[in-house]
OpenMM code with the backbone's topology and positions (N, CA, C; nanometers):
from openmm import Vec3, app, unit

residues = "UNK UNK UNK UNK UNK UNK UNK UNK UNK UNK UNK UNK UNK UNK UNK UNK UNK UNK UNK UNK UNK UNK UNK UNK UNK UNK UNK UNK UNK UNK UNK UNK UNK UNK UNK UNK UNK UNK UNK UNK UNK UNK UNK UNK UNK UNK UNK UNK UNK UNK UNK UNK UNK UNK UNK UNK UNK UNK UNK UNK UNK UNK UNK UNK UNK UNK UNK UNK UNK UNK UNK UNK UNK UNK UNK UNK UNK UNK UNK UNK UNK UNK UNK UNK UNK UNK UNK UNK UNK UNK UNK UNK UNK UNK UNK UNK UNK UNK UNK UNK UNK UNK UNK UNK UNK UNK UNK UNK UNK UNK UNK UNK UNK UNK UNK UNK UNK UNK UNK UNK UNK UNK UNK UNK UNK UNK UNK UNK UNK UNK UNK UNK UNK UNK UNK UNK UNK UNK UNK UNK UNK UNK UNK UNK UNK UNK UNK UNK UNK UNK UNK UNK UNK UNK UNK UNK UNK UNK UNK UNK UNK UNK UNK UNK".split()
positions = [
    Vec3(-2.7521, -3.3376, 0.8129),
    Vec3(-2.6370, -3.3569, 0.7265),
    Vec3(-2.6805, -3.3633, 0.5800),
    Vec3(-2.8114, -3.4361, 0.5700),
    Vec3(-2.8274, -3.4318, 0.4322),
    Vec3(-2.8438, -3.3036, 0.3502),
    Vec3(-2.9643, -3.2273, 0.4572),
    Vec3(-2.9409, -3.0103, 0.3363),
    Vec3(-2.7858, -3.0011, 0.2998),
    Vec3(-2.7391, -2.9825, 0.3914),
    Vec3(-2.5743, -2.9299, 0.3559),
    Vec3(-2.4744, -3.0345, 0.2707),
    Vec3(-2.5378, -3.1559, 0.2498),
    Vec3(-2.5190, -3.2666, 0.1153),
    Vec3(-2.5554, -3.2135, -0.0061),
    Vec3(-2.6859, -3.1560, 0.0000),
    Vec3(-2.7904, -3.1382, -0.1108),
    Vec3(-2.7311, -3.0326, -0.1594),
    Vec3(-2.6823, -2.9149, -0.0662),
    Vec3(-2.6573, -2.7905, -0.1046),
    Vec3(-2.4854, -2.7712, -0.1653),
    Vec3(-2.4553, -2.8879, -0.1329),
    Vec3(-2.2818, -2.8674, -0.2063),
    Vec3(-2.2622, -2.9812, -0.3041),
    Vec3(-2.3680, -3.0478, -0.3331),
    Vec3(-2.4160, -3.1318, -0.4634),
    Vec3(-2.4463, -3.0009, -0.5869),
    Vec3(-2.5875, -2.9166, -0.5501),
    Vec3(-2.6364, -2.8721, -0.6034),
    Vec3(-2.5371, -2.7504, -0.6589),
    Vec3(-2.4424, -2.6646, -0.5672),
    Vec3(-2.3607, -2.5826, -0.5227),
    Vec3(-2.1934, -2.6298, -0.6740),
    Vec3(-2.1785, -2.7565, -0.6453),
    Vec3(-2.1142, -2.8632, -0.7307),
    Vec3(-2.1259, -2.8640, -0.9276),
    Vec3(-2.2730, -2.8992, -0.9212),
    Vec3(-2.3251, -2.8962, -1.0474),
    Vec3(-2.3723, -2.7917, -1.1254),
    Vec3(-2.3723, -2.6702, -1.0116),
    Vec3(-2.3810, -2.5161, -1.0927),
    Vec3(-2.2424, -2.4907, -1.1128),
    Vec3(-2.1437, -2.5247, -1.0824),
    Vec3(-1.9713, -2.4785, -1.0475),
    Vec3(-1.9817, -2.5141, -1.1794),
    Vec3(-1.9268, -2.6803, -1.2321),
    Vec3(-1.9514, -2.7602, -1.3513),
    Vec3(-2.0143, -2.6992, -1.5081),
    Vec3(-2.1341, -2.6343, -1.4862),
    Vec3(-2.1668, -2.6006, -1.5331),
    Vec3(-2.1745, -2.4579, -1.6527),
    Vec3(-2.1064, -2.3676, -1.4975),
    Vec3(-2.0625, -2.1928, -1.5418),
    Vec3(-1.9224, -2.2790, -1.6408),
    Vec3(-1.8470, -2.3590, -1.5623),
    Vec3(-1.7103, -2.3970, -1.6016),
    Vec3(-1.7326, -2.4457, -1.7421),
    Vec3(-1.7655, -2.5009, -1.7605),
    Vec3(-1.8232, -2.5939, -1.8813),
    Vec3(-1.8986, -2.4629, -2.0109),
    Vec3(-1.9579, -2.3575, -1.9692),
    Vec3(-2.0034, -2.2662, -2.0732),
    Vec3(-1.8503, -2.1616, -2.1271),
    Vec3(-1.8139, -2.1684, -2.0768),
    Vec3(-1.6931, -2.0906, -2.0901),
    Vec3(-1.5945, -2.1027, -2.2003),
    Vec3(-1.5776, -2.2629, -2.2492),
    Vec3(-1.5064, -2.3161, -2.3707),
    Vec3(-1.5789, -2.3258, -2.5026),
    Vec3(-1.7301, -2.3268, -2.4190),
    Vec3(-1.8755, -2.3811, -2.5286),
    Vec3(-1.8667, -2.2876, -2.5845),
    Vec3(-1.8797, -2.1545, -2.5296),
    Vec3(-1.8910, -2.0119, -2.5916),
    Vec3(-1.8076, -1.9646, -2.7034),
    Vec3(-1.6877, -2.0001, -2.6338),
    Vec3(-1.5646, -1.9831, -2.7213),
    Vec3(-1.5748, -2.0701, -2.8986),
    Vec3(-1.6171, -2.1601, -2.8365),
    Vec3(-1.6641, -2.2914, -2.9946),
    Vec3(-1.7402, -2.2332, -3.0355),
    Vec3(-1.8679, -2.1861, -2.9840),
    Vec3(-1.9460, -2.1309, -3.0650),
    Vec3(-1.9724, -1.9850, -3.1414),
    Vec3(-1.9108, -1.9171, -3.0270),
    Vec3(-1.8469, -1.7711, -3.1263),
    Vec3(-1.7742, -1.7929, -3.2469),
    Vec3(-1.6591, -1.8922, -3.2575),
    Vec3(-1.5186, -1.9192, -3.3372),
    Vec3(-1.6208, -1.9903, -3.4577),
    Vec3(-1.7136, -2.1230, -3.4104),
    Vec3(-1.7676, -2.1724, -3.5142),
    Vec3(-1.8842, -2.0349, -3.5850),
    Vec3(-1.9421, -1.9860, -3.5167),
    Vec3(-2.0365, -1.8798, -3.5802),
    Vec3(-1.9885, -1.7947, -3.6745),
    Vec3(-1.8934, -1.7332, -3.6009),
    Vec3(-1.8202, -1.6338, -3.7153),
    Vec3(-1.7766, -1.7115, -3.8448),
    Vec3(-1.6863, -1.8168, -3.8325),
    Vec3(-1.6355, -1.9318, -3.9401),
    Vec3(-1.7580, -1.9695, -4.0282),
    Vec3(-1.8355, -1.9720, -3.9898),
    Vec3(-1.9829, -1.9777, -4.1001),
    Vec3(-2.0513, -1.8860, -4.0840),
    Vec3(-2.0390, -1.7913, -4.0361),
    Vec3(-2.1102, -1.6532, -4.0535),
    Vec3(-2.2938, -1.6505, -4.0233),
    Vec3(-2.2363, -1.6743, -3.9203),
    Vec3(-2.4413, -1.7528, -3.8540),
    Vec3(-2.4341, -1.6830, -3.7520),
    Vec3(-2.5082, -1.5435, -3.7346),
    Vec3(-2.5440, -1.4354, -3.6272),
    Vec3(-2.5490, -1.4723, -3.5164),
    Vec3(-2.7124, -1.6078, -3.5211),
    Vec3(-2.7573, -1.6237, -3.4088),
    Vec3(-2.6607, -1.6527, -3.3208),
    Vec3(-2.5742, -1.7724, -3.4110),
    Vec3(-2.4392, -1.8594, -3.3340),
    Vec3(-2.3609, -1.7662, -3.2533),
    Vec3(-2.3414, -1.6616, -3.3024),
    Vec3(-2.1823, -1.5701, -3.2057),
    Vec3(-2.2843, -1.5340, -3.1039),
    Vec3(-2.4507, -1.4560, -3.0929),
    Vec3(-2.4937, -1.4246, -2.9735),
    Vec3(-2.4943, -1.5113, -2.8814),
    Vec3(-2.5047, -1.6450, -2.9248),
    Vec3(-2.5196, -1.7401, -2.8438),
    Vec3(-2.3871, -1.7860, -2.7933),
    Vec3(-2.2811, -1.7989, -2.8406),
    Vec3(-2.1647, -1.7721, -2.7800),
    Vec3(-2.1007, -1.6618, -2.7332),
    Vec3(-2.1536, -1.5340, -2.7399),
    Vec3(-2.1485, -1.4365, -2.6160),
    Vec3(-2.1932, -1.4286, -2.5400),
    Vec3(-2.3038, -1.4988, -2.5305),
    Vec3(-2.3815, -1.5056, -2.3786),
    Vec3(-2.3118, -1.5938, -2.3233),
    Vec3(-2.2988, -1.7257, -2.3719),
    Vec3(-2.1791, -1.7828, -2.3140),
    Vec3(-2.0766, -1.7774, -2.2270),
    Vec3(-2.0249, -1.7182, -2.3015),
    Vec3(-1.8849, -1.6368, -2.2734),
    Vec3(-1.8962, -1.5765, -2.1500),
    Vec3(-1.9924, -1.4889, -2.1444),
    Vec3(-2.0239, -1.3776, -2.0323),
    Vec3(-2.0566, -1.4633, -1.9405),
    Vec3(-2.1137, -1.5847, -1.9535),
    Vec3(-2.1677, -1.6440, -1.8152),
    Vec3(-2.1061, -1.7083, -1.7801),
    Vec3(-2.0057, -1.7745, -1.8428),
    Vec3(-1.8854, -1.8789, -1.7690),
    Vec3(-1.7874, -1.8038, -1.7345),
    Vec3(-1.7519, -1.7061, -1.7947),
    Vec3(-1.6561, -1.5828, -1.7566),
    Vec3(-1.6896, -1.5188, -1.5853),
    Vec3(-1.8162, -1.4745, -1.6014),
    Vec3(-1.8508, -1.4076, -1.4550),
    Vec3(-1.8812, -1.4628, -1.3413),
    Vec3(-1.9776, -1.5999, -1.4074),
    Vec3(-2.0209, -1.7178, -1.3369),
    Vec3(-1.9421, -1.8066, -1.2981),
    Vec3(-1.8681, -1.8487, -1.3252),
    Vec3(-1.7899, -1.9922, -1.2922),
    Vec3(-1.6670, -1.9129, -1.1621),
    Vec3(-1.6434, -1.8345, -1.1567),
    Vec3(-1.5707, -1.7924, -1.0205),
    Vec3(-1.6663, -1.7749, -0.9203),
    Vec3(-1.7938, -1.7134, -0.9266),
    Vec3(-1.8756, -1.7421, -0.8428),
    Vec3(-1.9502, -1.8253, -0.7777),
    Vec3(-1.9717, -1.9136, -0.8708),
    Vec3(-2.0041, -2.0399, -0.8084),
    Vec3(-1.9056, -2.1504, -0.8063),
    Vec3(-1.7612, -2.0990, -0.7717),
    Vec3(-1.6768, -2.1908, -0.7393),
    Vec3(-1.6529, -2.0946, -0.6068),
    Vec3(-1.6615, -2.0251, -0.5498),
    Vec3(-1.6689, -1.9351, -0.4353),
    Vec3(-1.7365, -1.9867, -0.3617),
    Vec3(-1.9151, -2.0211, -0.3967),
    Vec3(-1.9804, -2.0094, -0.3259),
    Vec3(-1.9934, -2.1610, -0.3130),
    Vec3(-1.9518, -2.2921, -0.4052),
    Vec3(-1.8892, -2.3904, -0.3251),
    Vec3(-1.8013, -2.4366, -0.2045),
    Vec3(-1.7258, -2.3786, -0.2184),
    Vec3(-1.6259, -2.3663, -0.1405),
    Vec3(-1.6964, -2.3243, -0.0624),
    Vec3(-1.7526, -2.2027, 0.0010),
    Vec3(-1.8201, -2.1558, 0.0912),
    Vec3(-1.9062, -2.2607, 0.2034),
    Vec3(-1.9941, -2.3040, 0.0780),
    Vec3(-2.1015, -2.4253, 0.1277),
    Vec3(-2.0272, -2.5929, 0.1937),
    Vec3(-1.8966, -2.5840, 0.1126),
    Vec3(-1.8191, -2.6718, 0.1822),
    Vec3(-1.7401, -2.6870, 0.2935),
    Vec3(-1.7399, -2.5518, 0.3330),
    Vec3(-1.6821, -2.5146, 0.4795),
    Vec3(-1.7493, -2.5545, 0.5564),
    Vec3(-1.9081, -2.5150, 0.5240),
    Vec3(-2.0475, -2.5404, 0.5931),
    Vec3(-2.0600, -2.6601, 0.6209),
    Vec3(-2.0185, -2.7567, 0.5497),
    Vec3(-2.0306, -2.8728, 0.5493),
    Vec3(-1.9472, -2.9463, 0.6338),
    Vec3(-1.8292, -2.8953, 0.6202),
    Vec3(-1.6690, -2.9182, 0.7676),
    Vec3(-1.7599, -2.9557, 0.8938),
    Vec3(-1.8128, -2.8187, 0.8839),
    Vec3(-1.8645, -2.7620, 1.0693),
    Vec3(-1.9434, -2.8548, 1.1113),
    Vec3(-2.0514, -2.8803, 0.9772),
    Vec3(-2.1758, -2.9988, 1.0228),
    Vec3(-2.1188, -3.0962, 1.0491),
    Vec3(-1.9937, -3.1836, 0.9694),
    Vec3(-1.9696, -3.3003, 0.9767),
    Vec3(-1.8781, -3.2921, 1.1423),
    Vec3(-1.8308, -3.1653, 1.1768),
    Vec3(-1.7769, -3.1830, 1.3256),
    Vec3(-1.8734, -3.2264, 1.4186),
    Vec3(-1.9765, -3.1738, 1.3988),
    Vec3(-2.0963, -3.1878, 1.4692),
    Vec3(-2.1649, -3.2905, 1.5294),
    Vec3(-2.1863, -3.3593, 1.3880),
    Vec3(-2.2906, -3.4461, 1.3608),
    Vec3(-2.2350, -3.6061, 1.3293),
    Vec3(-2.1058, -3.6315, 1.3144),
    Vec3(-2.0396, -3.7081, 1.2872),
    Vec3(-1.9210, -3.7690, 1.3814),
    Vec3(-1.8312, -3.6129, 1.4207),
    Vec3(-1.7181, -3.6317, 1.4935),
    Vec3(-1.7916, -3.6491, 1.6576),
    Vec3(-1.9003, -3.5752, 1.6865),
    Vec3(-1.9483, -3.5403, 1.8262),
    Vec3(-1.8861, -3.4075, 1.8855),
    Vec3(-1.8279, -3.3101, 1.8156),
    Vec3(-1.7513, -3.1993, 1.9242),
    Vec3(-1.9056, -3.0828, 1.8962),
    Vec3(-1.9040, -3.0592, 2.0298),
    Vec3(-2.0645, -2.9732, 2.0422),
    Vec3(-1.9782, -2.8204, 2.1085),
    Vec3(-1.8579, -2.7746, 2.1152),
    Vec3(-1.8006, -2.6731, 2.2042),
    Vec3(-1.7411, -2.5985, 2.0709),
    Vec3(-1.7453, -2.4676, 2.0625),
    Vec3(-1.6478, -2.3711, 1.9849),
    Vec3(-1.5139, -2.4059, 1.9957),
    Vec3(-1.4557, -2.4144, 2.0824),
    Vec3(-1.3567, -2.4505, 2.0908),
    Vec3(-1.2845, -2.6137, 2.0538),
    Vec3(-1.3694, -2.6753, 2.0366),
    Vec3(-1.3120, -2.8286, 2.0128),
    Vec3(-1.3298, -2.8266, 1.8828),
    Vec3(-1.4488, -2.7693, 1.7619),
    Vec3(-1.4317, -2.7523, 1.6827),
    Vec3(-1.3678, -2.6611, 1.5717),
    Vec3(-1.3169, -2.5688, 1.6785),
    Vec3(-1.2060, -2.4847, 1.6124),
    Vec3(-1.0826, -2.5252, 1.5993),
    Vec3(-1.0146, -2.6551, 1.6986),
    Vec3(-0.8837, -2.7005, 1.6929),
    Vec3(-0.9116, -2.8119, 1.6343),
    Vec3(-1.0890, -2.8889, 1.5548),
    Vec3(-1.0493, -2.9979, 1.5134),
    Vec3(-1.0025, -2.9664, 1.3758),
    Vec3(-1.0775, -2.8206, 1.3828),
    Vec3(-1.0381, -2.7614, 1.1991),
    Vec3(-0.9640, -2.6368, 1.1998),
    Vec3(-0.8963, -2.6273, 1.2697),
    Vec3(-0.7512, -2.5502, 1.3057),
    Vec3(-0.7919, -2.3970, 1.2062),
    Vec3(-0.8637, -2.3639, 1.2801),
    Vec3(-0.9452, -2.2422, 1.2205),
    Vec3(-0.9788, -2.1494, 1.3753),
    Vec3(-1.0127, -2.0412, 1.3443),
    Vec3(-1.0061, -1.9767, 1.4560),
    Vec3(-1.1623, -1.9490, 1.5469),
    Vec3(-1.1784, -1.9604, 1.6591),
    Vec3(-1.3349, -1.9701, 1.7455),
    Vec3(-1.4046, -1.8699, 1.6595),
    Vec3(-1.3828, -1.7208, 1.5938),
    Vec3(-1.4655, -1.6451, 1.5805),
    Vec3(-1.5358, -1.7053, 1.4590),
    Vec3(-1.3972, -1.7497, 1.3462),
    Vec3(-1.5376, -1.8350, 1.2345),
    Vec3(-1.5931, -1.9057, 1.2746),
    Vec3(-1.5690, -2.0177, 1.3657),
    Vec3(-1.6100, -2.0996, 1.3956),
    Vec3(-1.7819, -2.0619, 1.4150),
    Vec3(-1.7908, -1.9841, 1.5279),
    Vec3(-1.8909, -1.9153, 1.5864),
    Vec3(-1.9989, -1.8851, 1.4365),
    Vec3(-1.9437, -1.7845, 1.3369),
    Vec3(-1.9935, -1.7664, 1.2400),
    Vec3(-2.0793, -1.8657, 1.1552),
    Vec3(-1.9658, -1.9472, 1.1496),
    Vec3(-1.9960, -2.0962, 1.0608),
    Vec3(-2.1621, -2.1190, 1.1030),
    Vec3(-2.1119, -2.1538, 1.2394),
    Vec3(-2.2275, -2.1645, 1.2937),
    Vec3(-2.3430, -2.1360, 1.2930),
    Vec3(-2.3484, -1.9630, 1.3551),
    Vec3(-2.4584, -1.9566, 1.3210),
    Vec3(-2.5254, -1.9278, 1.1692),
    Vec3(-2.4589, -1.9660, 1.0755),
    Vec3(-2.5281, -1.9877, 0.9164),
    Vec3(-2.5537, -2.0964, 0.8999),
    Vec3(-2.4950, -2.2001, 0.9757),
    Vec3(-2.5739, -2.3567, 0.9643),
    Vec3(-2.6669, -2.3913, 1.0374),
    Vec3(-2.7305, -2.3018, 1.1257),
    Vec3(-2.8315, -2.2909, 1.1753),
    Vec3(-2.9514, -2.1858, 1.1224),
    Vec3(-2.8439, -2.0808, 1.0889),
    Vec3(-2.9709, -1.9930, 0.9856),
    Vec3(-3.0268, -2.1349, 0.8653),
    Vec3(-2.9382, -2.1692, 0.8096),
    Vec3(-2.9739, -2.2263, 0.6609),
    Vec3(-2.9986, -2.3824, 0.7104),
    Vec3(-3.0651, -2.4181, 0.8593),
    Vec3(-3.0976, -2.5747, 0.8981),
    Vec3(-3.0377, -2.6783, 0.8801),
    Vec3(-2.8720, -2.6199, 0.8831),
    Vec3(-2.8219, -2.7463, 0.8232),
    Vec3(-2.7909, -2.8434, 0.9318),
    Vec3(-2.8276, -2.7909, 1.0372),
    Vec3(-2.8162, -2.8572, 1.1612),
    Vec3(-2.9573, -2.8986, 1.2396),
    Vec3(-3.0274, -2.9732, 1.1799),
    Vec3(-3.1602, -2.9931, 1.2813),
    Vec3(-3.1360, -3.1193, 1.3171),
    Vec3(-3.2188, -3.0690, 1.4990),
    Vec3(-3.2223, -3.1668, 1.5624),
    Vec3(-3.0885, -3.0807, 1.6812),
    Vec3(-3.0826, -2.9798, 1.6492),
    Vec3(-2.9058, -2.9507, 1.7793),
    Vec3(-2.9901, -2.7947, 1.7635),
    Vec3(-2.9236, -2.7474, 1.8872),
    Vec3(-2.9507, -2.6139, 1.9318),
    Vec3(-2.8093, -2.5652, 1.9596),
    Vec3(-2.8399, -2.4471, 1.9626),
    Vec3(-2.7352, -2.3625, 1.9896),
    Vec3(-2.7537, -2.2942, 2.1330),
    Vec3(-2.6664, -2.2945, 2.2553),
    Vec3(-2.6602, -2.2526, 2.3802),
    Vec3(-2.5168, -2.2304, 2.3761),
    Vec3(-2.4875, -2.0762, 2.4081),
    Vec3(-2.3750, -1.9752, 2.4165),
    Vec3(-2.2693, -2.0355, 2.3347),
    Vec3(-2.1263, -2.0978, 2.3351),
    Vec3(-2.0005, -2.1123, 2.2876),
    Vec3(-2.0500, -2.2665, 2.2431),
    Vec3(-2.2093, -2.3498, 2.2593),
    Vec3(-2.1657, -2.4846, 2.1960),
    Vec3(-2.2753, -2.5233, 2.1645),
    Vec3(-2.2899, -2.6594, 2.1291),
    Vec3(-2.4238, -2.7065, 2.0258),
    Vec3(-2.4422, -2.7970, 2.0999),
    Vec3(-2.6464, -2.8260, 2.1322),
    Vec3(-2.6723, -2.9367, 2.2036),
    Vec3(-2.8020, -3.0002, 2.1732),
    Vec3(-2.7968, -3.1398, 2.1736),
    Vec3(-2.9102, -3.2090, 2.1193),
    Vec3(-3.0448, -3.1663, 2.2048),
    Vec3(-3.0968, -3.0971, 2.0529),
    Vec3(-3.2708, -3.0695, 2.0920),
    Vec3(-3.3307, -3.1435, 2.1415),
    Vec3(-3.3483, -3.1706, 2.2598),
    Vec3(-3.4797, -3.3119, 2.3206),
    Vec3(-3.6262, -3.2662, 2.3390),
    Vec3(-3.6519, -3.1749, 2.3052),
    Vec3(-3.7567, -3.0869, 2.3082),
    Vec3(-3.8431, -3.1845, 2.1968),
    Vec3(-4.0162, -3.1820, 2.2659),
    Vec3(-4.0953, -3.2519, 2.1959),
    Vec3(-4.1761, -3.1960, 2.1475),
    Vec3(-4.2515, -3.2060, 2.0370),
    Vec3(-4.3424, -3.1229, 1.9814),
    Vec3(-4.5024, -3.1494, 2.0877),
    Vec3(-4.5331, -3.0159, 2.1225),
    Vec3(-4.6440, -3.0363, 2.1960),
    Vec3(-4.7975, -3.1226, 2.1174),
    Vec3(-4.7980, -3.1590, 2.1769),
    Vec3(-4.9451, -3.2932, 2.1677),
    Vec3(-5.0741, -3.2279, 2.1344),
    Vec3(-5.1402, -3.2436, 2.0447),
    Vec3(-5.2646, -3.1587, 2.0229),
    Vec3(-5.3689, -3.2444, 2.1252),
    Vec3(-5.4870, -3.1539, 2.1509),
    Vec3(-5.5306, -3.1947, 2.2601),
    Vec3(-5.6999, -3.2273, 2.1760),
    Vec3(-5.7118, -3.3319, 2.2049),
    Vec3(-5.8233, -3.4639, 2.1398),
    Vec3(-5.9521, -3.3937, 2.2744),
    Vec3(-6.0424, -3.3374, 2.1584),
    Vec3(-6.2071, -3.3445, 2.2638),
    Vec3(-6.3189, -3.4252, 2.1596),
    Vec3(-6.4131, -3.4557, 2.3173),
    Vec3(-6.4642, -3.5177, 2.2593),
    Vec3(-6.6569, -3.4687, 2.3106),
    Vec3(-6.7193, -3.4651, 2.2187),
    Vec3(-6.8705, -3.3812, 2.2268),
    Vec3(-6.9765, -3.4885, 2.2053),
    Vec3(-7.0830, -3.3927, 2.1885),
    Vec3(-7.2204, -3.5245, 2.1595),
    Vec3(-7.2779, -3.4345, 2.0937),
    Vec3(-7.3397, -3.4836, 1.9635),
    Vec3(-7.4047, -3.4130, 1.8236),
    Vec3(-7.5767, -3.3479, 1.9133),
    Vec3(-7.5633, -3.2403, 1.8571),
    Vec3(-7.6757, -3.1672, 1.9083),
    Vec3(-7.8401, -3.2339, 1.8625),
    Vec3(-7.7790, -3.2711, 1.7339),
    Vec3(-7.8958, -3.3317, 1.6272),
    Vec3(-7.9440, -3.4508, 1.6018),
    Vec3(-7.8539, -3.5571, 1.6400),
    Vec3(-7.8582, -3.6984, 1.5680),
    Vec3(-7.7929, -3.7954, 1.7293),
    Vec3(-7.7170, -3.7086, 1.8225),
    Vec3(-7.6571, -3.7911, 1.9858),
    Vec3(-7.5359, -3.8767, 1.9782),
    Vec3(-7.5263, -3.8561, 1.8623),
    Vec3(-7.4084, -3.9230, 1.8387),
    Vec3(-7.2726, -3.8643, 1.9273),
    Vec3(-7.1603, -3.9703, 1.9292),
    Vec3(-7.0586, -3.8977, 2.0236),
    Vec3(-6.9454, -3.9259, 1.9508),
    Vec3(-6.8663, -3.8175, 1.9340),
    Vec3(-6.7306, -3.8031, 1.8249),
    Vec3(-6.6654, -3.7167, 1.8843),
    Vec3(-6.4897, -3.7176, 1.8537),
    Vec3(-6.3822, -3.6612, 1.8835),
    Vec3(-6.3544, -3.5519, 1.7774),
    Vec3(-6.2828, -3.4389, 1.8718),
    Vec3(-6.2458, -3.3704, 1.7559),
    Vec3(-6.0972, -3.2805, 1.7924),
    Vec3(-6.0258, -3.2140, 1.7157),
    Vec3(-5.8745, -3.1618, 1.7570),
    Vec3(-5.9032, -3.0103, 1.8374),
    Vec3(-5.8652, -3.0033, 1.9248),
    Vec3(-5.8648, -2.7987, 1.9305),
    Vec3(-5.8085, -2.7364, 1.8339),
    Vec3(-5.8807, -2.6346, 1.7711),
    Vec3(-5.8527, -2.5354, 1.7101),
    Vec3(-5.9221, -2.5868, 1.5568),
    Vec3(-6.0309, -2.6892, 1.5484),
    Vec3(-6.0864, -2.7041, 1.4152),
    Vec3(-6.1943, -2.6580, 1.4665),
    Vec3(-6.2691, -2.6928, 1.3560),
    Vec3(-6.4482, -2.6380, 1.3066),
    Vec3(-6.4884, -2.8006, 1.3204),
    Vec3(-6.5258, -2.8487, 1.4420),
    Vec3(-6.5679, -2.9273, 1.4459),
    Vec3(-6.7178, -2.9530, 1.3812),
    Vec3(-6.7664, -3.0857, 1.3041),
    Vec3(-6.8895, -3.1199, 1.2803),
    Vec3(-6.9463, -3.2645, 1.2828),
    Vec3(-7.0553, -3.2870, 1.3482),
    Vec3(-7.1041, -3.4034, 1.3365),
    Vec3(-7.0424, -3.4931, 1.2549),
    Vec3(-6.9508, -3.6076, 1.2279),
    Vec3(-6.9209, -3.7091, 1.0883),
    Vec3(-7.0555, -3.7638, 1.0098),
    Vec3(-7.1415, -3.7583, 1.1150),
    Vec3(-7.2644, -3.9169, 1.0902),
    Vec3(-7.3695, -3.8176, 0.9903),
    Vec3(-7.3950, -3.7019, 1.0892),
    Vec3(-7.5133, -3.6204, 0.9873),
    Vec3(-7.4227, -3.4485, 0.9456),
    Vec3(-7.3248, -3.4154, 1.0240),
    Vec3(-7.2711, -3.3017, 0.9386),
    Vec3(-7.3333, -3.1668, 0.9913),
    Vec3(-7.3839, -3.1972, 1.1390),
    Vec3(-7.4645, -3.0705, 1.1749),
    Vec3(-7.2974, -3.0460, 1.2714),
    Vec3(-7.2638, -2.9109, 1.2381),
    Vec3(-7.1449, -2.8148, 1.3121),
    Vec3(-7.1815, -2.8274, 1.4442),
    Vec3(-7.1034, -2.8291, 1.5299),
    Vec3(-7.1333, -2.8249, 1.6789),
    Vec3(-7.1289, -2.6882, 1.7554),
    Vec3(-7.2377, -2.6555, 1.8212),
    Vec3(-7.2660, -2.5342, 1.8749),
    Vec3(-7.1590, -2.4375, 1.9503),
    Vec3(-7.1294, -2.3378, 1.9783),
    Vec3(-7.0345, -2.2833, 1.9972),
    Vec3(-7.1018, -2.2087, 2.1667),
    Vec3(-7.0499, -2.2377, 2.2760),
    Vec3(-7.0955, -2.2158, 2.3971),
    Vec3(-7.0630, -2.0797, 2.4478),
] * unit.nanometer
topology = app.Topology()
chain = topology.addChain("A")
for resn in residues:
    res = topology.addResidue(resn, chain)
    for name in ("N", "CA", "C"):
        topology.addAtom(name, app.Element.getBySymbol(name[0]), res)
């Protein structure tokens, strides 16, 4: 729940932002020209152009990310794990639903749940256990542990352990 927090925070404060250049631009073109200061109007045309083009887009793609956020909170909050229970809790139709889906799983906004055919189900799956060996130093007799898949070496004197 928290990515899909982070991402319609972040999603939020770019919206704000395009929105917010859009009037700036305008001040600063109007003030530039009014004192006749070059730099000022470029800098309020760039402006312009970016709250103009920008601020519908990233009020789109809020909105977007906030849909995302619906689905998770059905999820992860309400408990409905079926296409169908979360399509009538948000009176939206199974195929977005489905969609929703799988982009909140492309973009992790769902970890910890899997996806199996029409519904979502808690991952109980464990991360496999690395497997602990343990040798005796060729050089010095010493006896130490080590992980599979390192370059094991003596700790005490640092002689590498022979490869069989």
């Amino acid at each position: 729940m928290e990515n899909v927090k982070r991402a319609m925070r972040r999603m939020l404060a770019l919206a704000f932002v395009f929105t917010l250049l859009f009037p700036a631009g305008g001040v600063l073109l109007g003030v530039g020209l009014g004192l006749g200061v070059p730099a000022m109007w470029g800098i309020g045309i760039a402006c312009l152009g970016c709250g103009f083009y920008g601020c519908p887009i990233a009020w789109v793609g809020y909105g977007s990310v906030h849909g995302l956020g619906r689905v998770v909170s059905a999820v992860v909050e309400e408990h409905l794990y079926t296409v169908r229970e979360i399509a009538s809790q948000l009176g939206m139709p199974e195929k977005e639903i489905r969609n929703r889906l799988d982009t909140c799983f492309k973009k992790r906004y769902l970890p910890g749940y899997k996806r199996e055919g029409d519904g979502v189900t808690l991952n109980e799956n464990t991360a496999l256990a690395e497997e602990e060996l343990t040798c005796v130093c060729a050089a010095c007799g010493a006896r130490y542990s080590y992980r599979r898949g390192t370059r094991p070496a003596c700790p005490y004197c640092g002689t590498p352990m022979e490869k069989k």
